[in-house]
C-alpha positions in Angstrom: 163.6 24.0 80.7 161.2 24.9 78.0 158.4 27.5 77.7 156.0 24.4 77.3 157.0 23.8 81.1 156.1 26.8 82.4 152.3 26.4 82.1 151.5 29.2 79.8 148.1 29.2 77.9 148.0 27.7 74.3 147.5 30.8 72.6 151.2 32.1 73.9 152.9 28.8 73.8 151.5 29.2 69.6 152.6 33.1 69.6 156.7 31.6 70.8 156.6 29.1 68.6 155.7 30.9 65.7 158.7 33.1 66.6 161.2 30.1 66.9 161.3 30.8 71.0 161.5 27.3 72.9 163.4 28.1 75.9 163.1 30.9 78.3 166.0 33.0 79.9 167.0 32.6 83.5 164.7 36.2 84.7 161.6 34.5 82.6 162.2 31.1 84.2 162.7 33.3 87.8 159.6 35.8 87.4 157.0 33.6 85.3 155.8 31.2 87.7 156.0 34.0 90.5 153.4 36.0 88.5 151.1 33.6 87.0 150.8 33.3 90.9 149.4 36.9 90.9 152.4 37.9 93.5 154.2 41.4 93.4 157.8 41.1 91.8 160.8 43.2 91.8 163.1 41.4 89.0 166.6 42.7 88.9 168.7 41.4 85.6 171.4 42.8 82.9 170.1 44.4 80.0 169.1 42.3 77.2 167.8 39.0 79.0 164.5 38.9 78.5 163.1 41.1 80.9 159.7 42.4 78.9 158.8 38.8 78.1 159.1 38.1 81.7 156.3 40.2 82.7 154.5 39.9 79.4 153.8 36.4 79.2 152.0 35.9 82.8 150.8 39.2 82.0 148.9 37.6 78.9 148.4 34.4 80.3 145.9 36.3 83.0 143.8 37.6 80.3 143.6 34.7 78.7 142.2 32.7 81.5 140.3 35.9 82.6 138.9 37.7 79.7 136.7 40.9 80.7 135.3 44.0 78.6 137.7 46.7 78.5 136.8 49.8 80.9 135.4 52.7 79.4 138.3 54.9 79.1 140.9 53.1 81.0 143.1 49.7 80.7 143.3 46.3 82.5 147.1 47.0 82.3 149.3 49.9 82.2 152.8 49.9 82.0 155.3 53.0 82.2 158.6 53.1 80.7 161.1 56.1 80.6 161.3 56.7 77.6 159.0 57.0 73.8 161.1 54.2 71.8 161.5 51.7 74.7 157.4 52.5 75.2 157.0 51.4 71.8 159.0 48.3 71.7 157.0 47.1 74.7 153.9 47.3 72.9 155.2 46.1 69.7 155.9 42.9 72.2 152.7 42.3 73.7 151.5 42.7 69.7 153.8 39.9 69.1 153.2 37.4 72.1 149.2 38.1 71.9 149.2 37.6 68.0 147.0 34.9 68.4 144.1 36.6 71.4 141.8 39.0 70.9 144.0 42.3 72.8 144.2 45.6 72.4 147.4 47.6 73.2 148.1 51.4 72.5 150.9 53.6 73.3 150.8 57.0 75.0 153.6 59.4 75.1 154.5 63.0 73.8 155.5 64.3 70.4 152.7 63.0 68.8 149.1 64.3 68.4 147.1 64.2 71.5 144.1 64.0 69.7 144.8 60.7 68.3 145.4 59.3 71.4 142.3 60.4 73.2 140.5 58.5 70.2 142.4 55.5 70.5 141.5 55.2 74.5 137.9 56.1 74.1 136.1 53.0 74.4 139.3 51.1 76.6 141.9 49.1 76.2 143.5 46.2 77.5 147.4 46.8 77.6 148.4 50.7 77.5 152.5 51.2 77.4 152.3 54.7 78.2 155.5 57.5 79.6 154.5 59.6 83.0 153.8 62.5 81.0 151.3 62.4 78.9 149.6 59.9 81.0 149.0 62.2 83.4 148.1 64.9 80.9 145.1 62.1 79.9 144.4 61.9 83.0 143.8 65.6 83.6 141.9 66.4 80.6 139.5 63.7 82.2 140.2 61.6 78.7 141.4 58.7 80.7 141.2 56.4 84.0 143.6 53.8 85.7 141.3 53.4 88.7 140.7 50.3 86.7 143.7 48.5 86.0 144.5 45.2 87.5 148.2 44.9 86.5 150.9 48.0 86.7 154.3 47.6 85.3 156.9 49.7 86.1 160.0 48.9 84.0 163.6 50.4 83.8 162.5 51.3 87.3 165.8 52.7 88.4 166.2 54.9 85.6 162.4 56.1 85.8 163.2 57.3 89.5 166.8 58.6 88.9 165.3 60.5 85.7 163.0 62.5 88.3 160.0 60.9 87.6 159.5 59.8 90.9 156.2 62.7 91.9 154.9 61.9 88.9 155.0 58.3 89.9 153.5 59.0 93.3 150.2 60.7 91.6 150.2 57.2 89.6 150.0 55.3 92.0 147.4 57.2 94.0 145.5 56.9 91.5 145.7 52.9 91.0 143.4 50.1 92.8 144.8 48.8 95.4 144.0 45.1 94.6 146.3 45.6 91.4 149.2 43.4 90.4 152.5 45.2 91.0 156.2 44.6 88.6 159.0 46.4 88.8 162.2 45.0 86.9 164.9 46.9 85.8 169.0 45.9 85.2 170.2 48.3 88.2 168.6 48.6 91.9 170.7 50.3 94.0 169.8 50.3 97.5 168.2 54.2 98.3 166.3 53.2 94.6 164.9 49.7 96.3 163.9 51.5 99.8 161.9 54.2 97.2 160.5 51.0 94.9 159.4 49.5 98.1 156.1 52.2 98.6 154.4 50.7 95.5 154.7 46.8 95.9 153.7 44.7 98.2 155.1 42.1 99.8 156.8 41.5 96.5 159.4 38.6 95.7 162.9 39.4 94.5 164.4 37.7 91.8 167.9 38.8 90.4 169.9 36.0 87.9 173.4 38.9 88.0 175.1 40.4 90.7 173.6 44.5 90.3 175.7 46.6 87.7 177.3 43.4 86.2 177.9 44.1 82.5 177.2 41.1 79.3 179.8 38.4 79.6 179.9 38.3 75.5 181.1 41.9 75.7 184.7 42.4 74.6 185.1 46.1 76.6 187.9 48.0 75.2 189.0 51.6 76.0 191.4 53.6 74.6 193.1 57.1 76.4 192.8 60.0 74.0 192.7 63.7 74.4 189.2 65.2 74.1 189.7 67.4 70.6 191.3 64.2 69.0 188.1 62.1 69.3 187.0 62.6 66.2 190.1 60.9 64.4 190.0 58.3 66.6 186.6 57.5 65.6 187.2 58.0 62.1 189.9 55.1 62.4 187.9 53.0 64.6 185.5 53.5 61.9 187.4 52.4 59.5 189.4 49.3 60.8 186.6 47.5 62.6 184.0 45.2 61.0 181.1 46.6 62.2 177.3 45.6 61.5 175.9 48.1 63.6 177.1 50.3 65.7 175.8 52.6 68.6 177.8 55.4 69.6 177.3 57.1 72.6 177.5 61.1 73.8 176.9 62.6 77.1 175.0 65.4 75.3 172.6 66.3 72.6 174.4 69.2 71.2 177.7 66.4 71.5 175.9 64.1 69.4 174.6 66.8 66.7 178.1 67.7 66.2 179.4 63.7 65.9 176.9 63.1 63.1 178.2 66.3 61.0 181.3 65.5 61.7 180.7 61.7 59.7 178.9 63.4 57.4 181.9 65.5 56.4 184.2 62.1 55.9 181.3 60.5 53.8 179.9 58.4 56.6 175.9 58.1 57.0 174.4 58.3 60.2 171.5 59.8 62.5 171.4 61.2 65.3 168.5 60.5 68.1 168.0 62.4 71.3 165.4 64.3 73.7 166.0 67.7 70.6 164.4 65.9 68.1 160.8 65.6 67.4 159.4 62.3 67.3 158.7 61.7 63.9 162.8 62.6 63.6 163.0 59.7 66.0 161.1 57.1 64.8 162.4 57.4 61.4 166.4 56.9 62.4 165.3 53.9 64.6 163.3 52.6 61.5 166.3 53.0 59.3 169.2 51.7 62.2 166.5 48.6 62.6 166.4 48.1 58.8 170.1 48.5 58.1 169.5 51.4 55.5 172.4 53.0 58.3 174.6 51.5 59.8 175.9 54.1 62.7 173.4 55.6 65.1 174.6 58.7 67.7 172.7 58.6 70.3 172.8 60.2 74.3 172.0 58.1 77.2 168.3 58.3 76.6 168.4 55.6 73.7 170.1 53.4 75.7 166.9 51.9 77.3 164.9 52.4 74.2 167.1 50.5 71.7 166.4 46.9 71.1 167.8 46.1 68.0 169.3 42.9 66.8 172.9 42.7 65.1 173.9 45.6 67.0 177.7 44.6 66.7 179.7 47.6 68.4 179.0 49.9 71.4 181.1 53.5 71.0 181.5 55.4 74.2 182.3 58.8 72.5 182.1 60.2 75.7 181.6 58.0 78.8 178.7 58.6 81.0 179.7 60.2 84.3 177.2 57.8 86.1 178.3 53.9 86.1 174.9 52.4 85.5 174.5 54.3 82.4 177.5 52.3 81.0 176.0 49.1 82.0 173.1 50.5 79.6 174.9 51.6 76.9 176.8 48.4 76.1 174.1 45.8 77.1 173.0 47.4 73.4 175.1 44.6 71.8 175.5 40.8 72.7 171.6 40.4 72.8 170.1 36.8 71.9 173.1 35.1 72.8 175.6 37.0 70.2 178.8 38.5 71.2 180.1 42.3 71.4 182.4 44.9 71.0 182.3 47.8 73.5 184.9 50.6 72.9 185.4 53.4 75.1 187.4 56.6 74.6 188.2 58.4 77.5 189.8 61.7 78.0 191.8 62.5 81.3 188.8 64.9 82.5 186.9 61.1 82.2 189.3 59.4 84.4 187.3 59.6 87.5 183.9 58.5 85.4 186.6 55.0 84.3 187.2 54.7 87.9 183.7 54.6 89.0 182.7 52.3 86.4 185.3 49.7 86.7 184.6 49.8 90.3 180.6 49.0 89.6 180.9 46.3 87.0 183.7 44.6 88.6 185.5 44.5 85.5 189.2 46.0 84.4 188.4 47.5 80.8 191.1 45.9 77.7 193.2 49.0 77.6 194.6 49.6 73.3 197.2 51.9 72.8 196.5 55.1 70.0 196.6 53.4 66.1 200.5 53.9 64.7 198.7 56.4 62.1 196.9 58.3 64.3 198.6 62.1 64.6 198.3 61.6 60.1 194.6 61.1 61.0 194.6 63.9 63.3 196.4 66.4 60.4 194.4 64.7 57.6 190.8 65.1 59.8 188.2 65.8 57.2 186.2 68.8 58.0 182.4 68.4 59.1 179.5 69.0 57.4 178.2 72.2 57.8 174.7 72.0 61.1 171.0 72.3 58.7 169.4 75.5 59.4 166.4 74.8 61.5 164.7 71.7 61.5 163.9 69.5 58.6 160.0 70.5 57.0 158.2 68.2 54.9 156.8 69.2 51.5 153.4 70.3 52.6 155.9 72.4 55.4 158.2 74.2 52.8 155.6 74.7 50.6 153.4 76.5 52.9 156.4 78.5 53.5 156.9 79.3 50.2 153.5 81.2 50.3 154.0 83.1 53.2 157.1 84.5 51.8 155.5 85.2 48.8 152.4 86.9 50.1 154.8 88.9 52.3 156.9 90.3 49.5 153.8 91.0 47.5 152.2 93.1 50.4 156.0 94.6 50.8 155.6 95.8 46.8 152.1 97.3 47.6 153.3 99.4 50.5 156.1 100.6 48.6 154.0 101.8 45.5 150.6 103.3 48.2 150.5 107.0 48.7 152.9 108.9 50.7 151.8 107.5 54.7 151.1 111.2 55.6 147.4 110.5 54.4 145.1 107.9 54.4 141.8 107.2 52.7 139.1 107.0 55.0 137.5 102.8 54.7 133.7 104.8 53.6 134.3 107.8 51.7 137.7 107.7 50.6 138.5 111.4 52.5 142.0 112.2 52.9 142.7 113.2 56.6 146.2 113.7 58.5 147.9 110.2 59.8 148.7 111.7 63.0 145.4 111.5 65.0 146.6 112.4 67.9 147.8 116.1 67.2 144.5 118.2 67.9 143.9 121.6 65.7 145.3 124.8 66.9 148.4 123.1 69.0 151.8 123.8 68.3 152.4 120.6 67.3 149.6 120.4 64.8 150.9 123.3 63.2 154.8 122.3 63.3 153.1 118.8 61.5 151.5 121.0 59.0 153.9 123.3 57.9 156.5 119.8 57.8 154.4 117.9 55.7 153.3 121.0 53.3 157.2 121.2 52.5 157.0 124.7 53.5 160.3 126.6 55.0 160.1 126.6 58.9 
């Protein structure tokens, strides 16, 4: 089957060509002709298969065959996703599959400016790709409406209801038209997550091309038995030994993946770090430079796993592995995309045993087991020290220098205290009359008098 099949508007069918895309996955040949019928769809498939074209094509097909002003402060279609980077690689798809109709798409989450965003929404928009939270804060500073929108899209919805965003979705939806379009798709649905996922479709169709918390069949999953405090040799060797284009290494924690990155900087080895701690410009540029190749290794915790879509991703690194099983179906559906193959390697500790168990159980699938490298207690004695954590967060120019003048108009005020009078007098603002500093102590009181004869110098 080819996209030409499917009945999608000229415009698209230009847009796919133009990026060299003739035939569509099995979710896009599943969900497309469902919603160019205007049903409800709950679309379950592995990471990596093509799930935001799925809903973006019939998505765009619709406003091509029904084009309308945009709503005064609101959108035609809103979709949320769990997390900043994912939101902006949904938009940056829509951009890409509407390159050739006249559509506008922003993005709303936090980190950034408010102010910008209000701007951007003022006079509508067609396509907003938008997280829970500062949707909602739009919506309460009145600066925006979804009682508008014809087409909601919830994706990753698993993850967006096991990340607790589940009231938040509630005052969404209240909030929608109930004539709207309804999509849900997401990799994992387990079955209390389906029953929740059921109050905002209706009578949706099901479409699912895996068995649920099925991993990439090009994944070559590896996992190696190591002690916790001898991680860090083990990677430097994995490191070292494997060819690796890109690689995504995984932590359980933020403070975990902080101290990974220093570590690699301390053996010579460039990488970033990105996780919930760091502010989103931080973000954006170690995605930018993991995207370009200007670094190879990115550290990341479980929150980049649905917000990296990145080609030539060749290696997955479970640092740690996640103590929930779908997370690992996440983390390595990061490699293997468009039809390439993968290397997933896992280290787990014997406190991680049970998280092995659970996982192997989930994806069906017995994880290659590869015995510690001969050289590895000389790596362990020979482990290269880590880089010392940066004091505070990083400042641009304008930042430091702005410092840079506070300090210096604090020491100069600091020099001009220590050369004023002695603090015992000051000069009144009007007429320059000396008076005592103590204003409190009224004439004729003991302690007015016990002040006086202490600051005269007199014996007591």
């Amino acid at each position: 089957m080819e996209f030409t099949d499917l009945g999608l508007s000229e415009p698209i069918l230009k847009a796919l060509a133009a990026k060299k895309y003739a035939n569509p996955t099995p979710i896009q040949q599943k969900a497309i002709p469902v919603l160019l019928e205007g049903k409800d769809l709950c679309g379950i498939a592995q990471t990596g298969t093509g799930k935001t074209a799925a809903f973006a094509l019939p998505s765009l097909d619709y406003f091509a065959r029904n084009p309308k002003p945009t709503p005064i402060k609101g959108c035609r279609m809103l979709v949320l996703s769990p997390t900043r980077e994912l939101a902006a690689q949904i938009a940056q798809s829509f951009r890409d599959y509407g390159r050739f109709m006249r559509l506008s798409v922003e993005t709303v989450f936090g980190g950034v400016p408010i102010g910008k965003q209000i701007r951007a929404l003022s006079a509508g928009v067609d396509i907003v790709v938008a997280t829970p939270g500062r949707l909602l804060d739009l919506i309460d500073q009145r600066a925006f409406t979804i009682k508008d929108t014809e087409i909601f899209v919830l994706d990753e919805a698993d993850q967006m209801m096991d990340m607790g965003f589940i009231h938040p979705l509630r005052r969404v939806a209240k909030m929608l038209p109930t004539g709207r379009q309804n999509l849900f798709f997401s990799a994992t649905m387990p079955k209390e997550i389906e029953a929740l996922a059921a109050q905002f479709l209706n009578n949706p169709v099901k479409v699912s091309v895996a068995p649920q918390s099925t991993t990439a069949e090009r994944v070559r999953q590896r996992m190696t038995f190591v002690n916790q405090a001898e991680k860090q040799a083990l990677l430097h060797i994995v490191l070292k030994n494997e060819d690796i284009d890109r690689a995504l290494i995984f932590t359980r924690t933020k403070h975990g993946a902080d101290r990974v990155v220093r570590f690699l900087e301390g053996a010579g080895i460039d990488a970033f770090a990105i996780h919930g701690n760091k502010s989103q410009g931080q973000r954006t540029t170690a995605l930018q430079a993991f995207r370009q190749g200007k670094v190879k290794l990115l550290v990341a915790t479980d929150i980049a796993a649905r917000g990296i879509d990145v080609s030539g991703v060749s290696h997955v690194i479970n640092f740690e592995i996640p103590n929930v099983a779908e997370q690992y179906v996440h983390r390595i559906g990061r490699t293997a995309r468009a039809g390439a193959d993968g290397i997933a390697i896992s280290f787990v500790a014997d406190d991680e045993r049970p998280y092995l168990k659970a996982i192997e159980k989930a994806t069906r699938v017995k994880l290659e087991i590869e015995p510690l490298p001969e050289n590895f207690l000389e790596a362990v004695r020979n482990l290269p020290k880590p880089a010392a954590p940066k004091k505070g967060p990083s400042q641009s120019p304008q930042q430091q220098a702005k410092r840079a003048e506070g300090q210096r108009r604090y020491q100069d005020g600091q020099k001009q205290q220590r050369g004023a009078p002695d603090r015992a007098h000051r000069a009144d603002s009007e007429g320059g009359e000396k008076r005592p500093f103590n204003r409190r102590r009224k004439s004729g009181g003991v302690g007015a008098h016990k002040g006086a004869v202490q600051r005269t110098g007199a014996p007591r």
